[in-house]
KEKE-3310 file (N, C-alpha, C; in steps of 0.2 Angstrom, whole numbers, plus 5000, padded with zeros to 4 digits):
npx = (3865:3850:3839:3827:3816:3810:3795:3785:3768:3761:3756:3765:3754:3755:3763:3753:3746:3730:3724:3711:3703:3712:3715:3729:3731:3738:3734:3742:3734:3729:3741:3744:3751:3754:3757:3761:3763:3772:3775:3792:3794:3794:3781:3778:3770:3765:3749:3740:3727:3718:3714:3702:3695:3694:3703:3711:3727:3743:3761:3776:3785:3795:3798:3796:3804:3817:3810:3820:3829:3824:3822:3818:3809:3808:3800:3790:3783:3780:3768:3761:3756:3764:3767:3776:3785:3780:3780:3792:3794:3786:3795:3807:3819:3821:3810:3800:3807:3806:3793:3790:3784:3780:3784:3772:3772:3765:3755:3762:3769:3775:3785:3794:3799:3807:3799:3798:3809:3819:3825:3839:3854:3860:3870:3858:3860:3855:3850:3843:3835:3832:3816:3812:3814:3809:3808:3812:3812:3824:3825:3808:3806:3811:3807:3793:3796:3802:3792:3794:3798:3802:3809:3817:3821:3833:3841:3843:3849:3864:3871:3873:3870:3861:3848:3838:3837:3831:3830:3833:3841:3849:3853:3863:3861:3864:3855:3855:3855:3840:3843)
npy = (4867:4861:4867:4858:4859:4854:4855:4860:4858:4859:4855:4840:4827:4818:4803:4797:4788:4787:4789:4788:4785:4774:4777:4779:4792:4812:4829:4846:4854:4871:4874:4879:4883:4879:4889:4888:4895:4891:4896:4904:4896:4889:4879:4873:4870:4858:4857:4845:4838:4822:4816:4806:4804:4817:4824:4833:4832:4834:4837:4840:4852:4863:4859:4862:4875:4887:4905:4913:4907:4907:4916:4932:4934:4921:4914:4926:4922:4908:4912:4920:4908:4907:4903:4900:4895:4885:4874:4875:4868:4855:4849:4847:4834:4829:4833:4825:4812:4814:4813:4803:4802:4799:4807:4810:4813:4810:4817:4832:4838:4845:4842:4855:4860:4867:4875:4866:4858:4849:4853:4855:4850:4832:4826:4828:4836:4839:4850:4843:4849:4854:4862:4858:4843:4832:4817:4806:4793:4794:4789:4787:4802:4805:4799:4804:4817:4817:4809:4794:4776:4767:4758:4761:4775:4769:4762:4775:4784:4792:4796:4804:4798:4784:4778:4769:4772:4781:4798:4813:4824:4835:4831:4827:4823:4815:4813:4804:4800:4791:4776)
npz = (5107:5114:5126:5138:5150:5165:5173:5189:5190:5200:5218:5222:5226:5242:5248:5259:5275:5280:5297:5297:5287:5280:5269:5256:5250:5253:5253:5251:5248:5245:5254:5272:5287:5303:5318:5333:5350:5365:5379:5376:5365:5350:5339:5323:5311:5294:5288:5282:5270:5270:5255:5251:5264:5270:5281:5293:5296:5302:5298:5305:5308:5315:5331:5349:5347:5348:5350:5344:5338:5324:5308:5305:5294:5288:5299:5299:5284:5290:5296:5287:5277:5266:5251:5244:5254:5259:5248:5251:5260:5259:5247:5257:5261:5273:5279:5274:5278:5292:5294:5289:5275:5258:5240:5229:5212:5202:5186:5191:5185:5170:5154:5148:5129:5118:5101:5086:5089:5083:5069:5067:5060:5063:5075:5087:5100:5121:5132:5149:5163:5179:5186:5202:5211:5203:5202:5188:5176:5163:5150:5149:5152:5138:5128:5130:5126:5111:5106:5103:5104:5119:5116:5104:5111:5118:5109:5102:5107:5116:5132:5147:5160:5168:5157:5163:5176:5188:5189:5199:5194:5184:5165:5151:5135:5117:5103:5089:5073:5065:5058)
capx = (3862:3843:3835:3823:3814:3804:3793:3780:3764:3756:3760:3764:3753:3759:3759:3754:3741:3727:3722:3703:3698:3718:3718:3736:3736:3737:3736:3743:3730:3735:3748:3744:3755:3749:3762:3759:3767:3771:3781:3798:3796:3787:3778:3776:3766:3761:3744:3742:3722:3717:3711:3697:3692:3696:3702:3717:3735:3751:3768:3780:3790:3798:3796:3799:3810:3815:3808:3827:3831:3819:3824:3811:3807:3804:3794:3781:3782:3774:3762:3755:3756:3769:3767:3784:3787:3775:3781:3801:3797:3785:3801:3814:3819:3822:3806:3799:3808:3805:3786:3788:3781:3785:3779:3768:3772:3762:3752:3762:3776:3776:3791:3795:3802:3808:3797:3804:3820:3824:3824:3844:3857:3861:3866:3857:3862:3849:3853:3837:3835:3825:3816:3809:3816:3804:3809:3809:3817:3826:3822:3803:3805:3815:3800:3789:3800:3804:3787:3797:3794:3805:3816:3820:3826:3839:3845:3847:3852:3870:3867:3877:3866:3858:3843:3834:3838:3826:3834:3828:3845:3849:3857:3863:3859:3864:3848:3858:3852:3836:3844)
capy = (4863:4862:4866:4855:4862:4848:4862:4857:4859:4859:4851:4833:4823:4814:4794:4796:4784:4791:4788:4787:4778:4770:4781:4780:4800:4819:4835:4850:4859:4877:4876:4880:4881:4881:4892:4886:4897:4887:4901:4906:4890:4888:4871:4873:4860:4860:4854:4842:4834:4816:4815:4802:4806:4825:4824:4836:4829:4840:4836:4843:4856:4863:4856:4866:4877:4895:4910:4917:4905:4909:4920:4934:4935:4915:4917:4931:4917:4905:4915:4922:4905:4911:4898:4896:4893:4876:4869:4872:4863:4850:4847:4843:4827:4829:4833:4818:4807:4814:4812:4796:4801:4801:4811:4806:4819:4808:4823:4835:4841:4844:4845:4862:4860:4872:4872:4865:4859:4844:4854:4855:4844:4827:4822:4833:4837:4842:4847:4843:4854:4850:4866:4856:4836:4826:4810:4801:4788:4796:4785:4790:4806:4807:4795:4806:4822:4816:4804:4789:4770:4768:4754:4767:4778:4765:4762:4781:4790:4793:4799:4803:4796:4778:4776:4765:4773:4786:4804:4822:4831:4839:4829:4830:4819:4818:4810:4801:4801:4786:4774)
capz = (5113:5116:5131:5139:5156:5167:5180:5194:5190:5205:5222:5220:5234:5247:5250:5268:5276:5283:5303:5297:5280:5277:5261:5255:5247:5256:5249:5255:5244:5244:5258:5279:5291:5310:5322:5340:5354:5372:5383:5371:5363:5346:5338:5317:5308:5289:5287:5274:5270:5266:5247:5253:5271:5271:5287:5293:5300:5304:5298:5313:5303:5321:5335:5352:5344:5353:5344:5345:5331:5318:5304:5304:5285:5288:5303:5294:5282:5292:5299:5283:5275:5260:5245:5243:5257:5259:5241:5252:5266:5257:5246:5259:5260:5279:5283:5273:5282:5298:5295:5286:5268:5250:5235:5221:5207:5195:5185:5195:5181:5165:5150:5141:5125:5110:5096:5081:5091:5079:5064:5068:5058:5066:5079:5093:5110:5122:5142:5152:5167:5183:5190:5205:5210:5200:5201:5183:5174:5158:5146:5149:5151:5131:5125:5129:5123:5107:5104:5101:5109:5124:5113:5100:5116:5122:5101:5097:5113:5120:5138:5152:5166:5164:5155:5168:5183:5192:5193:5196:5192:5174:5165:5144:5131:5110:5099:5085:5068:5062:5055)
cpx = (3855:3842:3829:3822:3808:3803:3788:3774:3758:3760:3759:3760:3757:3758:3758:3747:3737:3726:3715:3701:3706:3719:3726:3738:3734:3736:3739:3739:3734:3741:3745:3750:3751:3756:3758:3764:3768:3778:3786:3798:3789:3785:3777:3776:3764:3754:3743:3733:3722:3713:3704:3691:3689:3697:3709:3721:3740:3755:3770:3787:3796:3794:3800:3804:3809:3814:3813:3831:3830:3825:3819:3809:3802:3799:3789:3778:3777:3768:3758:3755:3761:3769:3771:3787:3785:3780:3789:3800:3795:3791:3805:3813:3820:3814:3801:3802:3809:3796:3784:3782:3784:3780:3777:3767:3769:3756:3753:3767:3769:3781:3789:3799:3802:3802:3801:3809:3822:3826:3833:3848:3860:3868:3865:3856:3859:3851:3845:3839:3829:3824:3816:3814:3812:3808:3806:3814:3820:3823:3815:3802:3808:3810:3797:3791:3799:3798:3790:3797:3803:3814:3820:3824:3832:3845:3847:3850:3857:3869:3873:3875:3865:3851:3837:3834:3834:3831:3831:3835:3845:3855:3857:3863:3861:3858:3854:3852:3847:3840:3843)
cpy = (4865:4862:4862:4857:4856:4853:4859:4862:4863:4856:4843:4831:4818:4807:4796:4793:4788:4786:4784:4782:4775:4771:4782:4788:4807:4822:4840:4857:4865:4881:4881:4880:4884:4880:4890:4891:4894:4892:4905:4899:4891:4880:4875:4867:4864:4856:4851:4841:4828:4818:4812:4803:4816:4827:4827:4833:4836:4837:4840:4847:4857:4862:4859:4869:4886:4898:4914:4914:4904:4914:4923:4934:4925:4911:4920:4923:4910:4905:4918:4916:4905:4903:4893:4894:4885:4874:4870:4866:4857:4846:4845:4838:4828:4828:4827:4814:4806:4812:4809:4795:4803:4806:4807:4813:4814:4813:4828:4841:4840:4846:4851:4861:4865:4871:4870:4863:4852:4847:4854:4850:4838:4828:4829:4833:4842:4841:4848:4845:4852:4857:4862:4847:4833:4820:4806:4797:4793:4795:4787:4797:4811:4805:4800:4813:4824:4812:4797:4782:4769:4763:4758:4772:4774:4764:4771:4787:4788:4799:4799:4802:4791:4779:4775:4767:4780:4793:4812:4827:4833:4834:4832:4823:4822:4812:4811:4801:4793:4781:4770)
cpz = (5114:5123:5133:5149:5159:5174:5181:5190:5194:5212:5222:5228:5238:5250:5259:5269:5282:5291:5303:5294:5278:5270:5261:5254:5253:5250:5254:5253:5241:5250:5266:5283:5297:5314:5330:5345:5363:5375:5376:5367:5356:5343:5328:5313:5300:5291:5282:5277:5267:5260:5249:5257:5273:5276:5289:5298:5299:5303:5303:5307:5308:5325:5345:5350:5347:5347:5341:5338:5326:5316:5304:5300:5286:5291:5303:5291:5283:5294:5292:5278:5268:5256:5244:5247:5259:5253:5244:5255:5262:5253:5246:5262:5269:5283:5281:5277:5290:5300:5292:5281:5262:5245:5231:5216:5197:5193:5188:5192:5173:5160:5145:5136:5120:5105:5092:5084:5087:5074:5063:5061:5062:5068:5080:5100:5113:5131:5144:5160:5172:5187:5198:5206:5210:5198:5194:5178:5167:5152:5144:5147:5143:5127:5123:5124:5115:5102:5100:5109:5113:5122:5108:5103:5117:5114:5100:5103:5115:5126:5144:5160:5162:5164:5160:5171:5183:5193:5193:5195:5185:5173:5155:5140:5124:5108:5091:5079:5066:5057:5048)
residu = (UNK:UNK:UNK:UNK:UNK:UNK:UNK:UNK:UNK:UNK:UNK:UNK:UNK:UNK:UNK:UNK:UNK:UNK:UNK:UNK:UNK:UNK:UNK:UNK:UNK:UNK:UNK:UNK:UNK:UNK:UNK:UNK:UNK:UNK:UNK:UNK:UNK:UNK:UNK:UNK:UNK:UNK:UNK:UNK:UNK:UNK:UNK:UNK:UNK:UNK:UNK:UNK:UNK:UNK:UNK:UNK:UNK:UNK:UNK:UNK:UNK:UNK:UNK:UNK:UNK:UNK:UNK:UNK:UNK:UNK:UNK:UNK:UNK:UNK:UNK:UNK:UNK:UNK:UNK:UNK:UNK:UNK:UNK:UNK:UNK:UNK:UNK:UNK:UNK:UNK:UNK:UNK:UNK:UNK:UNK:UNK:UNK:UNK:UNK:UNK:UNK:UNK:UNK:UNK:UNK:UNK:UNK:UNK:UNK:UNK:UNK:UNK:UNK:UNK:UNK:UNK:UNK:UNK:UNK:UNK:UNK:UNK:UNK:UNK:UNK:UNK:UNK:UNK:UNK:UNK:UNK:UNK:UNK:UNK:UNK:UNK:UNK:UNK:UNK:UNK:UNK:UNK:UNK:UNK:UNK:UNK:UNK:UNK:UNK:UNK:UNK:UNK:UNK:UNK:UNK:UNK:UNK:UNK:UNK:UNK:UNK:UNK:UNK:UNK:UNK:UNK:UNK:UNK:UNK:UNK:UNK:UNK:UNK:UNK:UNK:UNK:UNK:UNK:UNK)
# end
């Protein structure tokens, strides 16, 4: 079985409409967080930039939250802005829909594949691995793999997801012989 690894790039930008110029895209560049202290109470915001305007907004990470329920490690973490820590929150789906934005991970990934990995004998089964949840049709993302047109995908491939459908989990696939 082949491996196939689909790893982020970079951070995908964010559809959010700006306040200013009504620019649809964000960035988070290279990842801020702004800790507020109000009594025992803390406020933690990412900072995102318009692509456009260049005009800085706050996603609401936490929002009055006592300082008692912090984890320390992830608490440093916000305070020295920790990488990985931005690309988690950016990531979770919670705080997207708390801050009413989605991602645009176009140019934001790219697929790792074996060299040589067809040299096999037929068929070939290939598990695709998502470090990150990039959202992408299958079909496309075996096209691209394999350099083969997206009809030739749906004639030679036995898959155990559908085709068509948008997914960012791992899934496995065999690549059947040219006929």
């Amino acid at each position: 079985m082949l491996p196939w690894v689909v790893r982020r790039t970079r951070l995908p930008l964010l559809s959010l409409r700006c306040v200013d110029c009504r620019s649809e895209s964000a960035t988070t560049a290279e990842g801020r967080f702004r800790v507020n202290a109000n009594s025992k109470l803390l406020d933690v915001w990412l900072l995102v930039r318009c692509v456009s305007c260049d005009r800085t907004s706050k996603l609401t990470v936490y929002e009055r939250t006592s300082v008692r329920s912090f984890d320390p490690a992830e608490l440093h973490g916000y305070r020295v802005n920790d990488p990985e820590l931005v690309a988690s929150r950016l990531l979770d789906p919670l705080l997207a829909r708390r801050n009413r934005f989605s991602l645009d991970w176009t140019g934001a990934w790219r697929l790792d594949i074996p060299s040589g990995s067809l040299d096999q004998a037929w068929p070939v089964q290939v598990a695709v691995v998502f470090e990150d949840p990039v959202p992408v049709r299958p079909e496309r993302l075996i096209a691209q793999g394999l350099g083969l047109s997206r009809n030739e995908v749906l004639r030679r491939i036995k898959c155990d997801v559908p085709l068509r459908r948008t997914t960012s989990a791992g899934f496995t696939f065999t690549v059947m012989a040219a006929d």
